[in-house]
Backbone as JSON Lines, residues from 0, in Angstrom:
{"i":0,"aa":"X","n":[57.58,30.11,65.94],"ca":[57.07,31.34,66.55],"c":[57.96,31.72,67.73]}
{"i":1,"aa":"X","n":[58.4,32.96,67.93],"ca":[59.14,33.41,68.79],"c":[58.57,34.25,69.58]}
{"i":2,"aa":"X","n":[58.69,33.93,71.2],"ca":[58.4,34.47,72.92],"c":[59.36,35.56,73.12]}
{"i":3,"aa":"X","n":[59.07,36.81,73.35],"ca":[59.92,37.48,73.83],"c":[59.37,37.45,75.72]}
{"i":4,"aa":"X","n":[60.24,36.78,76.2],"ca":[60.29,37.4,77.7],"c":[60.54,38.17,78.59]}
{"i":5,"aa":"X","n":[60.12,39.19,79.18],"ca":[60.8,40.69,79.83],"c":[60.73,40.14,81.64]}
{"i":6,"aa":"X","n":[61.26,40.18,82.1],"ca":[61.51,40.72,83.86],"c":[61.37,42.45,84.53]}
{"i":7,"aa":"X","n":[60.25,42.39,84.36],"ca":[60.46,43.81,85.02],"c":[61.13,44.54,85.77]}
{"i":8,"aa":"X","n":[62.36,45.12,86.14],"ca":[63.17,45.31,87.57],"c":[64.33,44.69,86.85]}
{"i":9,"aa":"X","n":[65.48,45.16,87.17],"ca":[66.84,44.33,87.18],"c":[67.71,44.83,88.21]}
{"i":10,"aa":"X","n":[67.37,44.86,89.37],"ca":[67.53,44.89,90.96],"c":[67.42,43.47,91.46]}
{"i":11,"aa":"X","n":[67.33,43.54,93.14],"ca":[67.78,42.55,93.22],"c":[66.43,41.44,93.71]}
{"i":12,"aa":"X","n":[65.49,41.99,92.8],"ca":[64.15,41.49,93.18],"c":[64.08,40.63,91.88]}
{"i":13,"aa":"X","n":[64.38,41.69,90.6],"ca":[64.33,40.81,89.51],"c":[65.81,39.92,89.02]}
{"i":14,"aa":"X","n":[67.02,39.78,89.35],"ca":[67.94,39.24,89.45],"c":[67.76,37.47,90.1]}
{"i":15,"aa":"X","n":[66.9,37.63,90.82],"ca":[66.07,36.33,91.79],"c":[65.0,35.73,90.84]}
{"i":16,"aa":"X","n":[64.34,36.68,90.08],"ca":[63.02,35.62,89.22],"c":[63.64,35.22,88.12]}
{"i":17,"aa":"X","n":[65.0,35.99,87.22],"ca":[65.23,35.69,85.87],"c":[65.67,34.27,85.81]}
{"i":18,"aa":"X","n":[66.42,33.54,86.64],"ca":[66.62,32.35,86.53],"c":[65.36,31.41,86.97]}
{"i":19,"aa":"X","n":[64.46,31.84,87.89],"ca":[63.29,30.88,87.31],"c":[62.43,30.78,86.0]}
{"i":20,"aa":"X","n":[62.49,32.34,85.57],"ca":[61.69,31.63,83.92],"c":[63.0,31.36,82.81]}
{"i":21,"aa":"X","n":[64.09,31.45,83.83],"ca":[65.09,30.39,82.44],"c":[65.19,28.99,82.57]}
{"i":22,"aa":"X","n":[64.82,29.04,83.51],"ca":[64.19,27.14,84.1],"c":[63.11,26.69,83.58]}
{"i":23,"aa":"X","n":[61.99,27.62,83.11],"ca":[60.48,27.43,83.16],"c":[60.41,27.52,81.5]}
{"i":24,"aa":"X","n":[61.19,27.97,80.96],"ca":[61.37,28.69,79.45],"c":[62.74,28.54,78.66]}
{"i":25,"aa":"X","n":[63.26,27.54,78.4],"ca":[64.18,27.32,78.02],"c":[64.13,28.04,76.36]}
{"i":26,"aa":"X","n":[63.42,27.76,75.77],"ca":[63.48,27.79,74.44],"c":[62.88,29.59,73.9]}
{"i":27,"aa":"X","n":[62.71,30.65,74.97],"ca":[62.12,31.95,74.92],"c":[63.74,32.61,75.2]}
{"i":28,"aa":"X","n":[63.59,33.7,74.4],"ca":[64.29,34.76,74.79],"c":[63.86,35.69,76.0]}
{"i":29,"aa":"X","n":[64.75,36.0,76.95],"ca":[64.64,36.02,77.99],"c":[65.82,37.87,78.36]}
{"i":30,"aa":"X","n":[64.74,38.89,78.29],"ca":[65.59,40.11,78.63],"c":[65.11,41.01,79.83]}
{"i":31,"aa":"X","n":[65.87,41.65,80.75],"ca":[65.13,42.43,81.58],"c":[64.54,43.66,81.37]}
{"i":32,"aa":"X","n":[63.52,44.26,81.84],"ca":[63.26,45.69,81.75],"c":[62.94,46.19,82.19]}
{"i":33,"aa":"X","n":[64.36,47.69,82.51],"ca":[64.24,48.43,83.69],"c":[64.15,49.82,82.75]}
{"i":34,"aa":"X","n":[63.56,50.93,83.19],"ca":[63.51,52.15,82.81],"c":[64.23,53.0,83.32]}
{"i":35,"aa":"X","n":[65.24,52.55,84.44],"ca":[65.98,53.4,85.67],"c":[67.72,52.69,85.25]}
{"i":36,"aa":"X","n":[67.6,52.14,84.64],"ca":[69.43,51.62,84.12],"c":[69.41,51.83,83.05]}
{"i":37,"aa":"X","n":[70.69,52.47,82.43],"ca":[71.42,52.0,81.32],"c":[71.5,51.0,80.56]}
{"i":38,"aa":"X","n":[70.94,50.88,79.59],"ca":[70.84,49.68,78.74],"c":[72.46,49.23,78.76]}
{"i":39,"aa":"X","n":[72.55,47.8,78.7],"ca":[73.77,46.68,78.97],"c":[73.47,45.56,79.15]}
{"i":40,"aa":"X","n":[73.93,44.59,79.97],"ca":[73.7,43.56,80.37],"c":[73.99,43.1,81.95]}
{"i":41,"aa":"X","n":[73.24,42.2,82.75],"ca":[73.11,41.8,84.15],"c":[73.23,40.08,83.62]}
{"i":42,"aa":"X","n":[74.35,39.79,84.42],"ca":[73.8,37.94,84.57],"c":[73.35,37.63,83.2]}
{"i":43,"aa":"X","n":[74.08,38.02,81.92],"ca":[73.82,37.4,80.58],"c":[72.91,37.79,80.3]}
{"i":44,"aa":"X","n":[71.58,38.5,80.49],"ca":[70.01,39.07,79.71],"c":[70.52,40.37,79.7]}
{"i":45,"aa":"X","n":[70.33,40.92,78.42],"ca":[69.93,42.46,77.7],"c":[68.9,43.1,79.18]}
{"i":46,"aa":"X","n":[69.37,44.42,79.38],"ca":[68.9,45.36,79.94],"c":[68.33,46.52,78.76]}
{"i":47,"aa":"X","n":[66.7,46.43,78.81],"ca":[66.17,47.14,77.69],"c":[65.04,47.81,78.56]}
{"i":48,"aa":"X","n":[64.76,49.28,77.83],"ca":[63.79,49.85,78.53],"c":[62.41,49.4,78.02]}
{"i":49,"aa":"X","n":[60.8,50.67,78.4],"ca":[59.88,50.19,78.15],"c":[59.68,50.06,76.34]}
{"i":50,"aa":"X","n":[60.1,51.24,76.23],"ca":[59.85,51.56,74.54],"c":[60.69,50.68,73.84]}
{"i":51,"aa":"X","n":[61.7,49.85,74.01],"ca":[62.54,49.04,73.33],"c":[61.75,47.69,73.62]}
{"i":52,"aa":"X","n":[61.47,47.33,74.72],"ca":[60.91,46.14,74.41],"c":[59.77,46.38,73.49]}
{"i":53,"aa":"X","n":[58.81,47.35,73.46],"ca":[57.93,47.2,72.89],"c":[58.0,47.09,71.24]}
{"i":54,"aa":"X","n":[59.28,47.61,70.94],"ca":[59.6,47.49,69.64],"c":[60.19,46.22,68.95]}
{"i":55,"aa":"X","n":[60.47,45.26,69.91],"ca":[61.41,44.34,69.56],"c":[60.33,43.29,68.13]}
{"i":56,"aa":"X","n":[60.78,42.73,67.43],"ca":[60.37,41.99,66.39],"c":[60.41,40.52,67.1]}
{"i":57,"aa":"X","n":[58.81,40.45,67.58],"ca":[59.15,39.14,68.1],"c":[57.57,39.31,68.12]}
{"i":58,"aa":"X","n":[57.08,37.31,67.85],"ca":[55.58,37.0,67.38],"c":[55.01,37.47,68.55]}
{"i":59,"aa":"X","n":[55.32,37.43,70.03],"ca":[54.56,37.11,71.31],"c":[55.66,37.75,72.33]}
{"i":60,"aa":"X","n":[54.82,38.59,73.44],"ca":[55.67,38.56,74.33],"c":[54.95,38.76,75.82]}
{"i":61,"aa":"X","n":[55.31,38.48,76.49],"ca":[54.79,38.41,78.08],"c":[55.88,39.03,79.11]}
{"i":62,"aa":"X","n":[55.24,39.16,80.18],"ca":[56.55,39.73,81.44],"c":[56.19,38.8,82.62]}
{"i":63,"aa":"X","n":[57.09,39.48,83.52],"ca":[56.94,38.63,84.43],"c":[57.29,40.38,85.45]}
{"i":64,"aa":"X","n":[56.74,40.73,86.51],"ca":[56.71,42.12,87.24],"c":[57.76,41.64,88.36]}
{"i":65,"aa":"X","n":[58.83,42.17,88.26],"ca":[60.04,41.61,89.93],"c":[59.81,42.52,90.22]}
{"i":66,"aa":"X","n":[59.28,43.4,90.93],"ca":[59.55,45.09,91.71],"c":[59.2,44.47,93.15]}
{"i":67,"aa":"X","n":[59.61,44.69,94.47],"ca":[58.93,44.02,95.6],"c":[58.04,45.64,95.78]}
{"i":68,"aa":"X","n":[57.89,46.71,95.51],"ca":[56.78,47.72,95.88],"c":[55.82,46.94,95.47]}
{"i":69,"aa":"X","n":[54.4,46.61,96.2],"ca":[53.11,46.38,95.8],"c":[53.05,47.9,94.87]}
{"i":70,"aa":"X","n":[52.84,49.12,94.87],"ca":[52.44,49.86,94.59],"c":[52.84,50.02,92.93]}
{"i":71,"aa":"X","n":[54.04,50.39,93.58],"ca":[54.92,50.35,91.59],"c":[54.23,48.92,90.9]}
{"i":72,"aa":"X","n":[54.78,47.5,91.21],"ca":[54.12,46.87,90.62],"c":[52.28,47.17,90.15]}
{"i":73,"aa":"X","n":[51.79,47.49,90.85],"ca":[50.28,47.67,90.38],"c":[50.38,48.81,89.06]}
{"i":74,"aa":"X","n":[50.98,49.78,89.16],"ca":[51.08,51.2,88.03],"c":[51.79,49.98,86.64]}
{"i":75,"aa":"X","n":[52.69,48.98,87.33],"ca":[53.43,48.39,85.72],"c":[52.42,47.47,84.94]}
{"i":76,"aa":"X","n":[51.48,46.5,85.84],"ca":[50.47,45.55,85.6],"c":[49.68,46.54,84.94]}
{"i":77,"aa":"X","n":[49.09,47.59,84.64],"ca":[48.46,48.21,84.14],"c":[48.83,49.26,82.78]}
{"i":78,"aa":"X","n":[50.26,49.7,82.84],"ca":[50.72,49.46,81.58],"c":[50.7,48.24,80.99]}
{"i":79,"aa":"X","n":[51.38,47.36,81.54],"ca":[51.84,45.97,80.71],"c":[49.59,45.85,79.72]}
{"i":80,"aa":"X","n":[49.07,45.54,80.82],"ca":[47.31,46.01,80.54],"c":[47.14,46.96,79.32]}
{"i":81,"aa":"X","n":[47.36,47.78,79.4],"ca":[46.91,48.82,78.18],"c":[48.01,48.49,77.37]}
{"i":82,"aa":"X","n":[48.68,47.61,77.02],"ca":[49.75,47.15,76.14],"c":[49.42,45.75,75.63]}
{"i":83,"aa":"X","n":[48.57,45.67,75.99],"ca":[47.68,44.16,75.75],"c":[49.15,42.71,75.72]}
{"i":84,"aa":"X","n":[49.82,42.88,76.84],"ca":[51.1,42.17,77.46],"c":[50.8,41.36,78.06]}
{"i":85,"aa":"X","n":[50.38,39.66,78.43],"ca":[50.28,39.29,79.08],"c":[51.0,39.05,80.07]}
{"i":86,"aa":"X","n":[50.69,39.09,81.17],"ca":[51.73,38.68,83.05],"c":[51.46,37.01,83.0]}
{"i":87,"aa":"X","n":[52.7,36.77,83.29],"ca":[53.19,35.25,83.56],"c":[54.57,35.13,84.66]}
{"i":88,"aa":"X","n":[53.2,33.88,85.44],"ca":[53.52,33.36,86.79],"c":[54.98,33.11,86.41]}
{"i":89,"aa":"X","n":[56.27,33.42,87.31],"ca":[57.29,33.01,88.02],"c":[57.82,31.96,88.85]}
{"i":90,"aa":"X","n":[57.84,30.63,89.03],"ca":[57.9,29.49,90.24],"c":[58.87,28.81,90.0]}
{"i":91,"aa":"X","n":[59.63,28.8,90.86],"ca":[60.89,27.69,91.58],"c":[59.68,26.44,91.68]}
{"i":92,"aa":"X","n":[60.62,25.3,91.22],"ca":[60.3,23.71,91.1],"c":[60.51,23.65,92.21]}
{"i":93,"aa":"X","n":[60.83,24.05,93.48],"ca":[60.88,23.88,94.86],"c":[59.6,24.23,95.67]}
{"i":94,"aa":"X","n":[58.49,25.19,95.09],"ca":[57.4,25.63,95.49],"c":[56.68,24.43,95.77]}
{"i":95,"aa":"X","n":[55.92,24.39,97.35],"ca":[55.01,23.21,97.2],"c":[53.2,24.01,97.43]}
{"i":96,"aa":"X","n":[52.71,22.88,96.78],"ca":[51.54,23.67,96.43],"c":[50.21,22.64,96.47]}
{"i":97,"aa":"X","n":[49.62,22.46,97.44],"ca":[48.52,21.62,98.2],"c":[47.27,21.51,97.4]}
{"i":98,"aa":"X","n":[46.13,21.13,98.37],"ca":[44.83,21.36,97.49],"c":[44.36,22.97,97.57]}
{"i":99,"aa":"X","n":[43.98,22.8,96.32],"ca":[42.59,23.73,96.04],"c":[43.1,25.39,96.43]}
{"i":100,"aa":"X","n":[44.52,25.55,95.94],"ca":[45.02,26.82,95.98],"c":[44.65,27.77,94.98]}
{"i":101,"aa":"X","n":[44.04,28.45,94.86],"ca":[44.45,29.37,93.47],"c":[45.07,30.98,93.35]}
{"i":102,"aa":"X","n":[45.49,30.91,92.64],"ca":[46.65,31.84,92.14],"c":[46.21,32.84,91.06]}
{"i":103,"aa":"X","n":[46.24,34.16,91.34],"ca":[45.9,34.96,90.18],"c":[47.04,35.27,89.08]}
{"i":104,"aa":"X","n":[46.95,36.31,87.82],"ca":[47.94,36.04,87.39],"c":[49.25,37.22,87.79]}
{"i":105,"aa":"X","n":[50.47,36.38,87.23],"ca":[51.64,37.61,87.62],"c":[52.21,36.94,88.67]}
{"i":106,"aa":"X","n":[51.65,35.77,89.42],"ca":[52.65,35.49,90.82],"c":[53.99,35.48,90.7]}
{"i":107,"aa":"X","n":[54.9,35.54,91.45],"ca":[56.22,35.32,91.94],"c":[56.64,34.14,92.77]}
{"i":108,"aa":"X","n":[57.08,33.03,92.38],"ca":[56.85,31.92,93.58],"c":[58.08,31.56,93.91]}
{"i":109,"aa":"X","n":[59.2,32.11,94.75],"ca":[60.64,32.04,94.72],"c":[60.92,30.27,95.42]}
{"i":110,"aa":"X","n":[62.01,30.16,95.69],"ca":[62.31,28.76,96.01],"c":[62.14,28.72,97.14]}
{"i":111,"aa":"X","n":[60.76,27.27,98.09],"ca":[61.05,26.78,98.72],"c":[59.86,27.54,99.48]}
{"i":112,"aa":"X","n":[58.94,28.07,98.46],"ca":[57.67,28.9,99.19],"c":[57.08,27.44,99.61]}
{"i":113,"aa":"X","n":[56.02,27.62,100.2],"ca":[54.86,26.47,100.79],"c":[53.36,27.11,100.29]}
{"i":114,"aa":"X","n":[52.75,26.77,100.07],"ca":[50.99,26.95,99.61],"c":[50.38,25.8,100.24]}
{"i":115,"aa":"X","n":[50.04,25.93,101.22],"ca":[48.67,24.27,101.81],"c":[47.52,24.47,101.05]}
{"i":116,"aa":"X","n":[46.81,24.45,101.81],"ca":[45.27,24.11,101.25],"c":[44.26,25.33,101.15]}
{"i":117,"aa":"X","n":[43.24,25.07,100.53],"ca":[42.25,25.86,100.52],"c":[42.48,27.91,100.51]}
{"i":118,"aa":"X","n":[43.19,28.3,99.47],"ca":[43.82,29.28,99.76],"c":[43.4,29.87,98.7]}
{"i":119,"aa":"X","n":[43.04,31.49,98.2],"ca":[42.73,31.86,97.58],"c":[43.84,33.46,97.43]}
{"i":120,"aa":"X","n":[44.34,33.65,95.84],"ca":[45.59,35.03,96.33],"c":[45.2,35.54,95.1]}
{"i":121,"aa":"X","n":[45.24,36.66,94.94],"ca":[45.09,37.53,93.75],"c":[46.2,37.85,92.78]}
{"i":122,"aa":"X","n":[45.89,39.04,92.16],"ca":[46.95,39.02,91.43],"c":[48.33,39.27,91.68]}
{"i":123,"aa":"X","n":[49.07,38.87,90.51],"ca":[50.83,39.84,91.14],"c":[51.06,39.53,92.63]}
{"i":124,"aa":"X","n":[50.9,38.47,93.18],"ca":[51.2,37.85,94.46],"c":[52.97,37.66,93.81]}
{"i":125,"aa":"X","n":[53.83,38.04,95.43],"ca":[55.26,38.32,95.49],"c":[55.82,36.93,96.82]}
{"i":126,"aa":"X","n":[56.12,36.4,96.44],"ca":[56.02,35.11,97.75],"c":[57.78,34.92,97.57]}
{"i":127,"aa":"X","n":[58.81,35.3,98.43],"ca":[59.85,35.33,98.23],"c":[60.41,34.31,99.18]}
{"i":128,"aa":"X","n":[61.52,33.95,99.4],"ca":[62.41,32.41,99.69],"c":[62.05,32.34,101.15]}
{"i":129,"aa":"X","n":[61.29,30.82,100.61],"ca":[60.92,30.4,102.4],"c":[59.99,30.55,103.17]}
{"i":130,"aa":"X","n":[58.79,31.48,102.08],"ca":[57.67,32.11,102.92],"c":[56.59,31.11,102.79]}
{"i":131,"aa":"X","n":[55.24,31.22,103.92],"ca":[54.59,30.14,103.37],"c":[53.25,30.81,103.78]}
{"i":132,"aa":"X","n":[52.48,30.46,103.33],"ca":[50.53,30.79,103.52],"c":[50.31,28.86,103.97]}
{"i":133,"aa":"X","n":[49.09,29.1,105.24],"ca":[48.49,28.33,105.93],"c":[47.1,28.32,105.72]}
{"i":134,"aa":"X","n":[46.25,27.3,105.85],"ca":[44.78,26.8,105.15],"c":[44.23,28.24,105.25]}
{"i":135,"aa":"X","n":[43.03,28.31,104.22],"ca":[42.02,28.88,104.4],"c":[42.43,30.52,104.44]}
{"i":136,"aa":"X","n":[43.84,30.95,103.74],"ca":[43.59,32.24,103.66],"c":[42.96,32.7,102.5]}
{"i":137,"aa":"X","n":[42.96,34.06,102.46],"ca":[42.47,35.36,101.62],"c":[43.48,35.62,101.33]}
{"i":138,"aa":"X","n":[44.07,36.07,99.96],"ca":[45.18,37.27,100.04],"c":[44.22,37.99,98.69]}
{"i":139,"aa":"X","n":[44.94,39.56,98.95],"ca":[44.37,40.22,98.08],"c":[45.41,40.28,96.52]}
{"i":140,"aa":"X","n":[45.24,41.55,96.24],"ca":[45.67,41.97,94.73],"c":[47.34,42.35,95.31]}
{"i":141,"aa":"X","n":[48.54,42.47,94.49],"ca":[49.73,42.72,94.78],"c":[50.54,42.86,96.29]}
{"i":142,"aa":"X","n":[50.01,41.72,97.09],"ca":[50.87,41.6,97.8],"c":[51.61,41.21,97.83]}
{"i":143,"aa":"X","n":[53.21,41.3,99.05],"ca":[54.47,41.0,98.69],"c":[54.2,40.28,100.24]}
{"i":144,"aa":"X","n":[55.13,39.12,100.0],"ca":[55.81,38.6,101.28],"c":[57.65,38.64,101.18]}
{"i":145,"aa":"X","n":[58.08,39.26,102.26],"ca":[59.85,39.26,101.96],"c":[59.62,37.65,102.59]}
{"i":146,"aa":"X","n":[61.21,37.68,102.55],"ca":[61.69,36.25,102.28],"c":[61.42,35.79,104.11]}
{"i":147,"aa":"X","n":[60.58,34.44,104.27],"ca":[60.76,34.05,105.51],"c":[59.55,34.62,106.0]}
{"i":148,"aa":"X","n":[58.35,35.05,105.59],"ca":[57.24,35.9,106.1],"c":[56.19,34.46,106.24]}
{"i":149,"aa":"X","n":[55.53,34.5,107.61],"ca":[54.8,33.5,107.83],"c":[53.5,33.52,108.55]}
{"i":150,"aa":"X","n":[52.02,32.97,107.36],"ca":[51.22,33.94,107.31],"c":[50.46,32.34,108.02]}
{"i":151,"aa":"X","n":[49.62,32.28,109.16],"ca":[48.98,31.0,109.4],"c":[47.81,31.23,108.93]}
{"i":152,"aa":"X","n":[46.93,29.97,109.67],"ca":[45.97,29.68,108.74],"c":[44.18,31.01,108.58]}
{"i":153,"aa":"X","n":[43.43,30.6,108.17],"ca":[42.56,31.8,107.88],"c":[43.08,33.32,108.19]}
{"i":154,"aa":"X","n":[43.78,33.83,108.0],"ca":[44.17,35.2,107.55],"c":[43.64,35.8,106.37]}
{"i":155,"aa":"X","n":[43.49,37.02,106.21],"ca":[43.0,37.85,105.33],"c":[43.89,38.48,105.5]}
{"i":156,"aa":"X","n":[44.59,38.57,103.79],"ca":[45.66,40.5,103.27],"c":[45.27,40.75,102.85]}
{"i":157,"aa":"X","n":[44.62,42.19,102.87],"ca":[43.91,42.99,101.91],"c":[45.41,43.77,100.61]}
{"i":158,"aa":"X","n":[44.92,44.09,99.48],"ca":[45.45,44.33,97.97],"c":[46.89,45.26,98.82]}
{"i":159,"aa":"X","n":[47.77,45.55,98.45],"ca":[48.94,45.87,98.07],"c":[49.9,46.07,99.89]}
{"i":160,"aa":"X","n":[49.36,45.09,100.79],"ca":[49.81,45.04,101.43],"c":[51.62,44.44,101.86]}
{"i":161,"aa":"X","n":[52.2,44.54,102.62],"ca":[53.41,44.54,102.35],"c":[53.98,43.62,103.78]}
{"i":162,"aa":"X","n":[54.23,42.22,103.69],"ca":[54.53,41.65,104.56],"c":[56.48,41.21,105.14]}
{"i":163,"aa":"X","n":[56.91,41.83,105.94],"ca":[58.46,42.16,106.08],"c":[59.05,40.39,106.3]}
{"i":164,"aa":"X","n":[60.46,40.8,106.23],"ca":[61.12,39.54,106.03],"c":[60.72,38.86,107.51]}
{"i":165,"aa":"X","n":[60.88,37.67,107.83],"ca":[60.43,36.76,109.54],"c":[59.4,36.85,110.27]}
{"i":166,"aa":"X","n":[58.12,37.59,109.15],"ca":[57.67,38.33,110.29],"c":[56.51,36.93,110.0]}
{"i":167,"aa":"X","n":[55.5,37.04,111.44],"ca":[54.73,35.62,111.93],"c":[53.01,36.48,111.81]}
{"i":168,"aa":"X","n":[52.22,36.3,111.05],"ca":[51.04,36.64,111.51],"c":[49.61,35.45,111.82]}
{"i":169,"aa":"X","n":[49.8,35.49,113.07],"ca":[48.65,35.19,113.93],"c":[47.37,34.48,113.23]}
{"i":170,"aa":"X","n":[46.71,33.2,113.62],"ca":[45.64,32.7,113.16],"c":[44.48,33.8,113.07]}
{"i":171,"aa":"X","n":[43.88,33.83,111.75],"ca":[42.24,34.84,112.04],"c":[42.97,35.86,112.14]}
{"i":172,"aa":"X","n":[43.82,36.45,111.46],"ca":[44.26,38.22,111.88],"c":[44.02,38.72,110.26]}
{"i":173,"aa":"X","n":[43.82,39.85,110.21],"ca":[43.3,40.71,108.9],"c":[44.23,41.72,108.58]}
{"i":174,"aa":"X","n":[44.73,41.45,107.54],"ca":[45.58,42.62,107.75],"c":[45.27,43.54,106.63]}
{"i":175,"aa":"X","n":[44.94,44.69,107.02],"ca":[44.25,45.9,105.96],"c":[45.53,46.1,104.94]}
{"i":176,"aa":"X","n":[44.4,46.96,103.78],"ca":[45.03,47.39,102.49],"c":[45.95,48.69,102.2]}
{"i":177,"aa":"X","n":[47.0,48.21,101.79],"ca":[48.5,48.97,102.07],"c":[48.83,49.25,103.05]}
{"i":178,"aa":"X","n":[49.23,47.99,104.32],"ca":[49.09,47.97,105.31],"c":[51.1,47.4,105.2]}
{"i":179,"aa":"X","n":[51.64,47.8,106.38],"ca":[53.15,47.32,106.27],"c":[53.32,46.35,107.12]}
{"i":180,"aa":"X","n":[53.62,45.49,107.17],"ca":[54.28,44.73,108.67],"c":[55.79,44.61,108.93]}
{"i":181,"aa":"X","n":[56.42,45.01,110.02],"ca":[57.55,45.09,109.87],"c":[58.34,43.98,110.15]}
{"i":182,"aa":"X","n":[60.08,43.79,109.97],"ca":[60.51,42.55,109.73],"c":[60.58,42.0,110.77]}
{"i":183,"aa":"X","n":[60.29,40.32,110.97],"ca":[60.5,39.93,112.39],"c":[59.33,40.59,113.47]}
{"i":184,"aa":"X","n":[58.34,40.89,112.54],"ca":[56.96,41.38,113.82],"c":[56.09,40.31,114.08]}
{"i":185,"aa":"X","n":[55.7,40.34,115.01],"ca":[54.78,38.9,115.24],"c":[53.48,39.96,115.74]}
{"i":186,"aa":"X","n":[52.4,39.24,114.93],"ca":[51.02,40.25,114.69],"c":[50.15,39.14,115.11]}
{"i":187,"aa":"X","n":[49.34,39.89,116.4],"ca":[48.87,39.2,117.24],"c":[46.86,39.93,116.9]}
{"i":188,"aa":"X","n":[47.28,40.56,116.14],"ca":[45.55,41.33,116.01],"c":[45.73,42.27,114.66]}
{"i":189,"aa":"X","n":[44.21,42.17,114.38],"ca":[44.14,42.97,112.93],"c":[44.97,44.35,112.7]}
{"i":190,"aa":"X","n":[45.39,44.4,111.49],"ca":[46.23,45.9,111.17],"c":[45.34,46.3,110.38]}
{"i":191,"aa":"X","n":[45.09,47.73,110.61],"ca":[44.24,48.52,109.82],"c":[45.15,49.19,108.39]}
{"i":192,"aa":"X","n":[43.97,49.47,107.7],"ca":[44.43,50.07,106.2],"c":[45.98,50.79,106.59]}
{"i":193,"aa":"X","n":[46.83,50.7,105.59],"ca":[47.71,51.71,105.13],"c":[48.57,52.63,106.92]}
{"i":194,"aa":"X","n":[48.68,51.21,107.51],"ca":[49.52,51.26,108.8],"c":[50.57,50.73,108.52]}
{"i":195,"aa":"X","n":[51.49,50.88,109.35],"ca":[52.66,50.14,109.72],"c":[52.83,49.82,110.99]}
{"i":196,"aa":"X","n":[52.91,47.99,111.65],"ca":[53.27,47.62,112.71],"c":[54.6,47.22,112.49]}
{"i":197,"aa":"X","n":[55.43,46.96,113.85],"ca":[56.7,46.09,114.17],"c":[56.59,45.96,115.86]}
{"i":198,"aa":"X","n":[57.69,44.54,116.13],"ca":[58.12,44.51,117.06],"c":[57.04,43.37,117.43]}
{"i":199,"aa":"X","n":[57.14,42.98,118.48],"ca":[56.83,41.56,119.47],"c":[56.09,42.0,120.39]}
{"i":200,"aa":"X","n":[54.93,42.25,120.86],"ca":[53.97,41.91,119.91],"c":[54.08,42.93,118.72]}
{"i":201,"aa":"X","n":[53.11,42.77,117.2],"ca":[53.26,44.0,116.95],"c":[52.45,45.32,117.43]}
{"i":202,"aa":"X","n":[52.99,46.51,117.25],"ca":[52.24,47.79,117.44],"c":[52.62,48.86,116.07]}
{"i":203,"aa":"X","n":[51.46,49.7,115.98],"ca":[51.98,50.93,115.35],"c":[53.27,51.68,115.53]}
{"i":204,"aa":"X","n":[53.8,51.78,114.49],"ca":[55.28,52.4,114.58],"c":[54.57,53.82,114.49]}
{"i":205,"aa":"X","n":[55.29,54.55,115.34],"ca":[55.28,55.89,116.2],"c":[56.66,56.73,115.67]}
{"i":206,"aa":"X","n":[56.4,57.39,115.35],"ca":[57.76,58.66,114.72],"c":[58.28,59.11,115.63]}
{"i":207,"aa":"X","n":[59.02,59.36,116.41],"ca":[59.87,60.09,117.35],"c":[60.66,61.26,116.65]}
């Protein structure tokens, strides 16, 4: 029986997961799919759009979503959904992963993430190089952490929130839904829905 495997994205979000499910999946065919490139090839995998994968002659097939937008990713999880496609987790053998974590499906687990204890994350979780969650959080539905994002312990992210590369958030801080944090912000108190903070402490970014 033959796996067809897709990577959603062939940017440089999905360029980073394809070699973990060629680690995880040796024996699956393994192609990316972007709707915004020219069909060719990246790093040895076929660049195929949506309608071509869907045509391909193969028993089974699953994806894996690389887009770092929470947003776009949520619109693809829901095609892939009405395509009756299953989403399958992404993880570097470098990921460490404690008690009593759980994981919805679709994660992204790049090399060298951390997961402690008692942690609960939804779906299409984006956890990119180096980032780590501390006891007793919440995360919601499609959040992203850039690489180096460091979330301590009991925190709450609400669904398609967007956590920037270095950035530090604060024990007990909440951070609302489609909410931004910017890179290198250290978040010292709750962010409300569909804001954007930065800077030390953080604050609302202000348009000039």
């Amino acid at each position: 029986m033959s796996r067809l495997i897709g990577v959603y994205g062939a940017s440089g979000c999905g360029r980073g997961i394809m070699p973990l499910l060629r680690a995880q999946f040796p024996q699956n065919e393994l192609v990316f799919i972007d709707d915004g490139q020219a069909p060719g090839h990246v790093n040895g995998h076929e660049i195929v759009d949506w309608t071509d994968f869907l045509e391909r002659d193969d028993d089974e097939r699953a994806i894996s979503i690389a887009v770092a937008k929470p947003n776009v990713r949520r619109f693809l999880a829901e095609r892939c959904a009405a395509a009756g496609i299953p989403l399958i987790e992404a993880r570097a053998a470098s990921v460490v992963q404690m008690d009593d974590v759980s994981i919805g499906e679709g994660a992204c687990l790049s090399p060298f993430v951390t997961l402690t204890s008692n942690i609960r994350i939804g779906r299409c979780f984006h956890a990119n190089l180096y980032s780590y969650v501390e006891h007793d959080c919440v995360i919601g539905d499609f959040v992203t952490f850039a690489p180096g994002a460091k979330v301590n312990g009991s925190v709450t992210i609400r669904d398609d929130a967007y956590i920037g590369s270095g950035a530090v958030i604060r024990q007990g801080v909440t951070i609302g839904n489609g909410a931004i944090v910017g890179m290198g912000a250290i978040v010292t108190r709750d962010v409300p829905s569909r804001s954007t903070v930065v800077g030390n402490p953080a604050k609302p970014l202000v348009d000039v």
